[in-house]
GUVO-113816 format. One record per residue: residue number from 1; residue in three letters; chain; x, y, z of N, C-alpha, C in turn. Coordinates in steps of 0.1 Angstrom, whole numbers, plus 5000, padded with zeros to 4 digits. Example, Ala and Ser with C-alpha at 12.3 -4.5 7.8 and 13.67 -1.06 7.14 Angstrom:
ATOM     k     r   c   n.xx   n.yy   n.zz   ca.xx   ca.yy   ca.zz   c.xx   c.yy   c.zz
ATOM     1   ALA   A   5132   4943   5078    5123    4955    5078   5132   4967   5078
ATOM     2   SER   A   5128   4978   5071    5137    4989    5071   5129   5000   5079
END
This chain:
ATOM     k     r   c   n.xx   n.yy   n.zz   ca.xx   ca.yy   ca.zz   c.xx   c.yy   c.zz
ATOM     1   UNK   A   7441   0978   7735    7431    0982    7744   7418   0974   7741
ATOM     2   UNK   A   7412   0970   7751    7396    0963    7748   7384   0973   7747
ATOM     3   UNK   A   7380   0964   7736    7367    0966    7728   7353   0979   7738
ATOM     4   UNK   A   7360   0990   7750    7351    0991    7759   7356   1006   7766
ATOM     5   UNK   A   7347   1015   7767    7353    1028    7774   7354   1021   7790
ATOM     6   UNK   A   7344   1014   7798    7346    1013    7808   7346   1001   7814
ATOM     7   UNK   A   7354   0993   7824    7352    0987    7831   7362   0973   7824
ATOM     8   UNK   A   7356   0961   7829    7364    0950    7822   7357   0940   7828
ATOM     9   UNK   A   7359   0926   7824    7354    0913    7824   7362   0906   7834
ATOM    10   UNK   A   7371   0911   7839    7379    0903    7847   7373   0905   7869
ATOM    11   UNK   A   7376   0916   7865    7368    0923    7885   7354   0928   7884
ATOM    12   UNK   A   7346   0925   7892    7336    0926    7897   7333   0945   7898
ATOM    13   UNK   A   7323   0945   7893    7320    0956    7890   7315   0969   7903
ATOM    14   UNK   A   7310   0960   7914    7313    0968    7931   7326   0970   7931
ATOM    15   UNK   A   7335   0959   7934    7346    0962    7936   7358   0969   7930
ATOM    16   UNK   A   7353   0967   7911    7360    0980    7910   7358   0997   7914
ATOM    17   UNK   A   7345   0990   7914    7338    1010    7918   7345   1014   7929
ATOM    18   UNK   A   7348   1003   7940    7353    1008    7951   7363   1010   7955
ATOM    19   UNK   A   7371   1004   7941    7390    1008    7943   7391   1020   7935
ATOM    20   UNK   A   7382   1023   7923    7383    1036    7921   7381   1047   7929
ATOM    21   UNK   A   7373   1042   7938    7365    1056    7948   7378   1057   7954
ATOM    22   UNK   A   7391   1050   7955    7405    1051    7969   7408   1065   7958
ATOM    23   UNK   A   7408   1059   7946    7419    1071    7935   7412   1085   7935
ATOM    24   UNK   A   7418   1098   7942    7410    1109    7943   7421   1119   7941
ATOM    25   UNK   A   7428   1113   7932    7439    1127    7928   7433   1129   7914
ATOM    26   UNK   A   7421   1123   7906    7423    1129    7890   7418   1142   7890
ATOM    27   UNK   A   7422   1146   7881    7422    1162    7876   7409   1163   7867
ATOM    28   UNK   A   7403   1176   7865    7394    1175    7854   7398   1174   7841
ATOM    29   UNK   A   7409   1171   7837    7414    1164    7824   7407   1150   7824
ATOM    30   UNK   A   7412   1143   7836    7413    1126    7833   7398   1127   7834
ATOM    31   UNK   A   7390   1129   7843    7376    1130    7844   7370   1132   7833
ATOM    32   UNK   A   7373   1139   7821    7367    1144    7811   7372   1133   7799
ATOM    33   UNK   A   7386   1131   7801    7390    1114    7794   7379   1105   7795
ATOM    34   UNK   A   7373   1100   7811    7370    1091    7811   7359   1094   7810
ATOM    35   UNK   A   7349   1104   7809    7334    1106    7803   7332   1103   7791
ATOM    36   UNK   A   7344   1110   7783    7342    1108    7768   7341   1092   7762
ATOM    37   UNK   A   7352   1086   7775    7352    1070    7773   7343   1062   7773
ATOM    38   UNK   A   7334   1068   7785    7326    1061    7785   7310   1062   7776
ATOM    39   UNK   A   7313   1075   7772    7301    1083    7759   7304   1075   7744
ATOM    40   UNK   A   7318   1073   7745    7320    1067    7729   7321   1054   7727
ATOM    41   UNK   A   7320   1045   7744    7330    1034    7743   7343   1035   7735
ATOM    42   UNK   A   7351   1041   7740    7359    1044    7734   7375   1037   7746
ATOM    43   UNK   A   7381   1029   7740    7391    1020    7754   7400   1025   7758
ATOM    44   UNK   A   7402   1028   7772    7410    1031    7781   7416   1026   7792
ATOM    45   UNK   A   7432   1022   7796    7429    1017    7807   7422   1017   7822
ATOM    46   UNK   A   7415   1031   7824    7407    1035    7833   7420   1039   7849
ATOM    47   UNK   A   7412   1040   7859    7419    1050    7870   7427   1040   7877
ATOM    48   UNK   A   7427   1028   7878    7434    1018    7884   7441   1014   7880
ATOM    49   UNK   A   7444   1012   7865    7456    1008    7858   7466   1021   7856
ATOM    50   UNK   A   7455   1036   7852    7466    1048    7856   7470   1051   7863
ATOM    51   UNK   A   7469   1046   7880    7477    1049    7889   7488   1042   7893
ATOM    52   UNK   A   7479   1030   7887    7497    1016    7888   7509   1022   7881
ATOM    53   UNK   A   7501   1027   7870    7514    1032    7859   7525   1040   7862
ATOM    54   UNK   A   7516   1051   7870    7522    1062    7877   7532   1061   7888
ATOM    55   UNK   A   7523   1048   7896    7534    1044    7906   7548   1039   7903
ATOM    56   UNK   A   7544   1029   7890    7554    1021    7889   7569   1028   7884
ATOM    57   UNK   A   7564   1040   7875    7572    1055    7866   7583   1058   7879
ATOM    58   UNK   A   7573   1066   7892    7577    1066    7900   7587   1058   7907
ATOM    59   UNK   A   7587   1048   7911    7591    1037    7918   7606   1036   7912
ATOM    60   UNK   A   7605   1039   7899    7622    1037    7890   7627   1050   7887
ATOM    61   UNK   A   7617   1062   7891    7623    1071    7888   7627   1078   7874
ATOM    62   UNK   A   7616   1069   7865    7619    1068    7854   7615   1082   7846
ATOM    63   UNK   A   7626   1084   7835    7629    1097    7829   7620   1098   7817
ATOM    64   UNK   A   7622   1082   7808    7622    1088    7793   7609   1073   7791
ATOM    65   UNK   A   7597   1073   7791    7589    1065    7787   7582   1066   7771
ATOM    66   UNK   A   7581   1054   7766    7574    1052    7748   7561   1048   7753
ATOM    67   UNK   A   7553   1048   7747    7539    1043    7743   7534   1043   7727
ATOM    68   UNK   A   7536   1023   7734    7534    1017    7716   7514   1015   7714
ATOM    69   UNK   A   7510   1027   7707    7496    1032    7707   7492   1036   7717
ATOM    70   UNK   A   7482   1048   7724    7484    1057    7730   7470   1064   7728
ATOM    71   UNK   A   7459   1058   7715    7451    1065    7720   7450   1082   7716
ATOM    72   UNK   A   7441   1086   7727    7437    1102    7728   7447   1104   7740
ATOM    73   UNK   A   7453   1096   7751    7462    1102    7756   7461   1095   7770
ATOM    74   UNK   A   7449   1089   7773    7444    1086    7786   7460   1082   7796
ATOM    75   UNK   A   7465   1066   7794    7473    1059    7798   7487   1074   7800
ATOM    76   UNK   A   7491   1081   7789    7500    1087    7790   7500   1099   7796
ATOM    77   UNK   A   7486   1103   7800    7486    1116    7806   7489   1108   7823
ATOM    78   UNK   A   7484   1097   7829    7495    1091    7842   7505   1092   7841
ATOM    79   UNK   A   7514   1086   7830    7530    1087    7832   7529   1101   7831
ATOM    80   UNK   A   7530   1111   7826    7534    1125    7827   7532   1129   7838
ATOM    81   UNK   A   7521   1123   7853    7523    1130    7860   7532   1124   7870
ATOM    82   UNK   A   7542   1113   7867    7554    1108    7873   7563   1113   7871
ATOM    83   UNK   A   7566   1118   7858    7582    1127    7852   7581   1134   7857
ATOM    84   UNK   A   7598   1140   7857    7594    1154    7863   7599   1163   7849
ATOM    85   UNK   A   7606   1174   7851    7598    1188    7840   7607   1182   7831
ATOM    86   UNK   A   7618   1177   7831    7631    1175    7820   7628   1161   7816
ATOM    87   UNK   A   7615   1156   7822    7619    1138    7815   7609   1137   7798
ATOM    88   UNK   A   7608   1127   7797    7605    1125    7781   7595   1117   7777
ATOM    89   UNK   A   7582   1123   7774    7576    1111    7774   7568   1110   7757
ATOM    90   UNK   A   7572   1100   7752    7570    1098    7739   7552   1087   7734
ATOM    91   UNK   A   7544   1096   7728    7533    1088    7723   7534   1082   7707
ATOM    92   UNK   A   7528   1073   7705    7525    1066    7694   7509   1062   7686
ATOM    93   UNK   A   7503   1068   7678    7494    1065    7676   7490   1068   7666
ATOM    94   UNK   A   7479   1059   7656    7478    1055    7640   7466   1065   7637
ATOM    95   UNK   A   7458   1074   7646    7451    1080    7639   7452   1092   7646
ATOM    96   UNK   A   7452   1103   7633    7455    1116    7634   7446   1122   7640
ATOM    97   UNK   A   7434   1117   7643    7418    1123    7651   7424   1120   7669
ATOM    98   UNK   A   7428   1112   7668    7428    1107    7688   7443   1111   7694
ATOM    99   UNK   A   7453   1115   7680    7468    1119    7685   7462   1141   7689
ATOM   100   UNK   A   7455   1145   7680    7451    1155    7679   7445   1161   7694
ATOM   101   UNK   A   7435   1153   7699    7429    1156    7709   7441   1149   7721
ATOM   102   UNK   A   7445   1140   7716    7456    1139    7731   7464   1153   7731
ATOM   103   UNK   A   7470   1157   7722    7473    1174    7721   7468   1182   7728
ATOM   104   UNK   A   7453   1180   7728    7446    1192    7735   7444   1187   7745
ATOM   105   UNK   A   7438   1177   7749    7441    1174    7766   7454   1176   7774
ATOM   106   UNK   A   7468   1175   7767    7475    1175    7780   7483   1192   7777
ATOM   107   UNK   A   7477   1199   7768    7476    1212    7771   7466   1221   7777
ATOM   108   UNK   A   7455   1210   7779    7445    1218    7788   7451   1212   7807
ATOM   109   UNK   A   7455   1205   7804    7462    1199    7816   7477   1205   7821
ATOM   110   UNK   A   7482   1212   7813    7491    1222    7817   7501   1214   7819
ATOM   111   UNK   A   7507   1195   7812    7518    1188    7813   7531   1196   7811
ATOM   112   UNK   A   7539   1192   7822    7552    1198    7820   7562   1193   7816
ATOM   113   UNK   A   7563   1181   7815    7578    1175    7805   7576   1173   7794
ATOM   114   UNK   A   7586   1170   7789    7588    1175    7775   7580   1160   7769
ATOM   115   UNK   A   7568   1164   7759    7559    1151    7750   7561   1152   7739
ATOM   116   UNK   A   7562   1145   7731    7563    1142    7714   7553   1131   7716
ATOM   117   UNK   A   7542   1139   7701    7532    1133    7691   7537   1131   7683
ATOM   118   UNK   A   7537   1116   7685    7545    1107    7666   7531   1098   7663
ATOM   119   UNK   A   7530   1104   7647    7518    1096    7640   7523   1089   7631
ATOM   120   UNK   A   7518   1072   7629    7522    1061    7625   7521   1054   7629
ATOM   121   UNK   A   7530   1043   7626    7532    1030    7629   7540   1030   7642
ATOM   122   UNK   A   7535   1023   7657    7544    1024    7660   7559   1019   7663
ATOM   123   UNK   A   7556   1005   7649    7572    0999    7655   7580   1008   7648
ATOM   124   UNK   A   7575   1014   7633    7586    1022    7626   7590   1030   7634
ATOM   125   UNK   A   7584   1042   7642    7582    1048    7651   7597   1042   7659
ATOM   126   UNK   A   7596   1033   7663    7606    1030    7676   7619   1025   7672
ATOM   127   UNK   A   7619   1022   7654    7629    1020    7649   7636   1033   7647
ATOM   128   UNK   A   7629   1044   7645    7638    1055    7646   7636   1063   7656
ATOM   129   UNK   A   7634   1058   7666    7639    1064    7681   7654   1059   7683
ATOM   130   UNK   A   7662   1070   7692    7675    1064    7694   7669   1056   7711
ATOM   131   UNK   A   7684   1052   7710    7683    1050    7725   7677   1040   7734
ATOM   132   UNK   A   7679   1041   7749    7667    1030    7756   7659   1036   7767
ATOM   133   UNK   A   7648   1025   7771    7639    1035    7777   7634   1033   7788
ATOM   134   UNK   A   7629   1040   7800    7630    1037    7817   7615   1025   7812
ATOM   135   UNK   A   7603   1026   7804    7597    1017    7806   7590   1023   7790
ATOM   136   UNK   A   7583   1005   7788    7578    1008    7774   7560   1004   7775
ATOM   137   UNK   A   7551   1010   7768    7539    1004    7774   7530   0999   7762
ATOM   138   UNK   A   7529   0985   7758    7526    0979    7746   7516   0978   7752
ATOM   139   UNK   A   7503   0990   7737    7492    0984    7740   7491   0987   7723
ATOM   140   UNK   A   7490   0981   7715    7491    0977    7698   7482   0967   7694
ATOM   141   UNK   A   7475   0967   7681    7468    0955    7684   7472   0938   7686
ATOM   142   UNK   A   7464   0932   7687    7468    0921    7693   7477   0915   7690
ATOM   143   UNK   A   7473   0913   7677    7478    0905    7668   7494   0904   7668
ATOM   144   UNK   A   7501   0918   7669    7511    0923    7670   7519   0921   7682
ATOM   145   UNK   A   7513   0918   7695    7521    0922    7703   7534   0911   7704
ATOM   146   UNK   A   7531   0897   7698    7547    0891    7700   7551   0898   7693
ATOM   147   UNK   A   7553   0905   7681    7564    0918    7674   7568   0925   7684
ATOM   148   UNK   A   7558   0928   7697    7561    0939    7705   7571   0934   7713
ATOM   149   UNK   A   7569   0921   7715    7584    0920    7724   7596   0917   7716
ATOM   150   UNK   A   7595   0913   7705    7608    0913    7701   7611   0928   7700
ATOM   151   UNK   A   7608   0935   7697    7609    0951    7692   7614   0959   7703
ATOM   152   UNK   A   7608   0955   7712    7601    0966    7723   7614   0961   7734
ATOM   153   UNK   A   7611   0948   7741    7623    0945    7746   7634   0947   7750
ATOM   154   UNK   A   7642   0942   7740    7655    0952    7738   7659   0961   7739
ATOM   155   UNK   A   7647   0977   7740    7653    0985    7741   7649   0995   7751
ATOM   156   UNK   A   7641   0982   7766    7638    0988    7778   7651   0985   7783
ATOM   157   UNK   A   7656   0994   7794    7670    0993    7802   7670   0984   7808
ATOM   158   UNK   A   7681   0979   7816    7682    0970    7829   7673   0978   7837
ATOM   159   UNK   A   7668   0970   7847    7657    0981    7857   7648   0986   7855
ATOM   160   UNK   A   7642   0983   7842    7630    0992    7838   7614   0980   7833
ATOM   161   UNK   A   7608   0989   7830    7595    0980    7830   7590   0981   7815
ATOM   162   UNK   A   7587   0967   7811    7582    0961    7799   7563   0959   7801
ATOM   163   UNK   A   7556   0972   7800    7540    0965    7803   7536   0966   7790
ATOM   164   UNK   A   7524   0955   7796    7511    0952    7783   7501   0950   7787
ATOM   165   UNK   A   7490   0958   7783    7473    0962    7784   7470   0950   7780
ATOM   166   UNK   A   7456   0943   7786    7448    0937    7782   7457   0920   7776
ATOM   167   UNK   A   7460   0921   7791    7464    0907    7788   7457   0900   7797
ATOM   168   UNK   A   7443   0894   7797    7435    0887    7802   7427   0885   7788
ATOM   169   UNK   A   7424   0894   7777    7416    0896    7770   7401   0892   7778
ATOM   170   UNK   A   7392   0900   7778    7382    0899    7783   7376   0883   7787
ATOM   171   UNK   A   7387   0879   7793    7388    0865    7798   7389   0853   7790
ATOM   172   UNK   A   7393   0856   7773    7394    0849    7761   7404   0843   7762
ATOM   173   UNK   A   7416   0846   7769    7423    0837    7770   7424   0824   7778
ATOM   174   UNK   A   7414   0822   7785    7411    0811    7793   7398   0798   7786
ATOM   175   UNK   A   7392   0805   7775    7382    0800    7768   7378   0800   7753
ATOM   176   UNK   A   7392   0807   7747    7386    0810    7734   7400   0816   7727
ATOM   177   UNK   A   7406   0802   7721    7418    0803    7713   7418   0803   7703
ATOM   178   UNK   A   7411   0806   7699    7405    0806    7682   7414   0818   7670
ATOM   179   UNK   A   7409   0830   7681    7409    0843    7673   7420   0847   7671
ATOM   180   UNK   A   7426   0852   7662    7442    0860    7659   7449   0867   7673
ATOM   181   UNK   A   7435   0875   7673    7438    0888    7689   7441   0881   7701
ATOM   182   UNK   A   7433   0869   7701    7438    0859    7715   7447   0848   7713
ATOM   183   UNK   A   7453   0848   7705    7466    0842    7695   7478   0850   7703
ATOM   184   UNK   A   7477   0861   7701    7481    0871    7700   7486   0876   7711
ATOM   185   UNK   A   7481   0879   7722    7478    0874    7737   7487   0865   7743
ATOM   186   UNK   A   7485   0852   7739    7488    0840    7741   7503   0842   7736
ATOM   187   UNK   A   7507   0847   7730    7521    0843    7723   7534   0853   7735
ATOM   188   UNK   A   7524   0866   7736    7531    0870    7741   7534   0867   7758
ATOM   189   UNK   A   7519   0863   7762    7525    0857    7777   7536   0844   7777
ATOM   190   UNK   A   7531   0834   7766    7545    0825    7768   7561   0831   7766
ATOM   191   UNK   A   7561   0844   7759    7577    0848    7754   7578   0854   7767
ATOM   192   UNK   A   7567   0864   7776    7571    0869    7786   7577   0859   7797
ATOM   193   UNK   A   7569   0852   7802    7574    0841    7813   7587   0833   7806
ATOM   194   UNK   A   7587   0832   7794    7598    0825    7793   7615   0832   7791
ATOM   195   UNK   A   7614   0842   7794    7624    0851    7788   7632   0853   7800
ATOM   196   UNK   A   7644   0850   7801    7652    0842    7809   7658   0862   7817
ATOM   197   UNK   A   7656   0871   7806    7660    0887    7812   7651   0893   7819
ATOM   198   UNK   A   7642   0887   7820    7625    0893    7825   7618   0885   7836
ATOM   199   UNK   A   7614   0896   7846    7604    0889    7859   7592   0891   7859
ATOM   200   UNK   A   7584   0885   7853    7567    0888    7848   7559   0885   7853
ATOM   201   UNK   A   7545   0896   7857    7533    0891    7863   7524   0895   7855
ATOM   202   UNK   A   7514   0894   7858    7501    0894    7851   7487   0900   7864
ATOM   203   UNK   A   7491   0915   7865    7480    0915    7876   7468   0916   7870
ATOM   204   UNK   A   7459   0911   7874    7440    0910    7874   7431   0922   7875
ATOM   205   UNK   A   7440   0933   7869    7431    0943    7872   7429   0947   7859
ATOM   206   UNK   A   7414   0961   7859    7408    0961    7845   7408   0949   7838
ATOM   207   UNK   A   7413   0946   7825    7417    0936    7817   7430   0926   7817
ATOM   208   UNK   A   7436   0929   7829    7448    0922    7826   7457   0929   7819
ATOM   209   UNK   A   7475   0933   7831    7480    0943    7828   7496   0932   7832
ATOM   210   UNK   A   7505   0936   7827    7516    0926    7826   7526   0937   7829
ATOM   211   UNK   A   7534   0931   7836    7546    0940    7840   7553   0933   7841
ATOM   212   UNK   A   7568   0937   7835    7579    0929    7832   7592   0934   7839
ATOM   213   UNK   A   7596   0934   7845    7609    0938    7848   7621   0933   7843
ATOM   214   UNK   A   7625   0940   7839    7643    0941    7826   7651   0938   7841
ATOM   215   UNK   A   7656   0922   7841    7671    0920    7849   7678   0921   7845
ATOM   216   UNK   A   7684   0921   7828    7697    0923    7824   7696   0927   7807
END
């Protein structure tokens, strides 16, 4: 997630306002997400990347989603409102203060499918998950994320979606190859595009959000 409760370096700051103004389904949960976000700077993908999410959940019909870091809950309280009551949606995240309050947000939100709060790491995390998953959503720090595709990969299904937050890096990746985190970035857009099982884009919204589709 980037360094920012609101907004991003990549879209214009009217025009995001005004594709948020389309999104008029949030609940006073997410509203209260994104106050806080924007009170703490605290990073979220915000209402346009959680409705892509939702769509896309939708779109596959997808049952059983991971999230590798997760935050207070923001990104995962959209997928929950794509599952329906029997699907599974699994969070990941390294501190006990922002797993805690995701707790309390999607209980004040009255979520109906079944959620698991796992604190830790999330690759160990995914090493002892069984099974595979309708979509996986790497947002870990940077540094890590080529880990995330080897890791992570593998164990989205055929037909399912491989995304990653903040793959524009506040436009560092086009000017500033220096840093580990935009290393990091970098490594993983070349394994995405190059990965002969995967159809990858990179749409331009918020910070740059990557969707991969599992062909085989």
């Amino acid at each position: 997630m980037a360094p920012r409760g609101r907004g991003g370096d990549i879209v214009f700051p009217r025009i995001e306002q005004y594709l948020e103004s389309l999104e008029t389904t949030r609940d006073g949960v997410l509203t209260e997400m994104e106050r806080q976000a924007a009170e703490r700077d605290f990073p979220i993908v915000g209402p346009l990347v959680g409705r892509m999410l939702c769509l896309l959940a939708k779109s596959i019909g997808a049952r059983r989603i991971l999230e590798l870091g997760s935050g207070y809950g923001y990104s995962a309280y959209w997928f929950a409102r794509a599952l329906p009551d029997d699907g599974e949606l699994i969070l990941t995240e390294g501190s006990a203060k922002n797993l805690a309050q995701a707790k309390e947000f999607f209980h004040q939100g009255g979520v109906r499918c079944r959620v698991q709060f796992e604190l830790g790491d999330a690759f160990e995390i995914l090493d002892r998950l069984p099974g595979e998953f309708d979509i996986i959503l790497n947002d870990v720090d940077k540094q890590q994320y080529p880990k995330a595709f080897h890791q992570a990969v593998p164990r989205v299904r055929r037909g399912g979606y491989f995304l990653s937050d903040n793959m524009l890096w506040g436009g560092r990746v086009v000017h500033d190859h220096s840093e580990p985190t935009t290393k990091g970035v970098l490594e993983l857009t070349r394994l995405l595009f190059r990965a002969p099982n995967l159809y990858t884009i990179i749409l331009p919204i918020r910070d740059g959000v990557s969707v991969s589709l599992k062909l085989h």
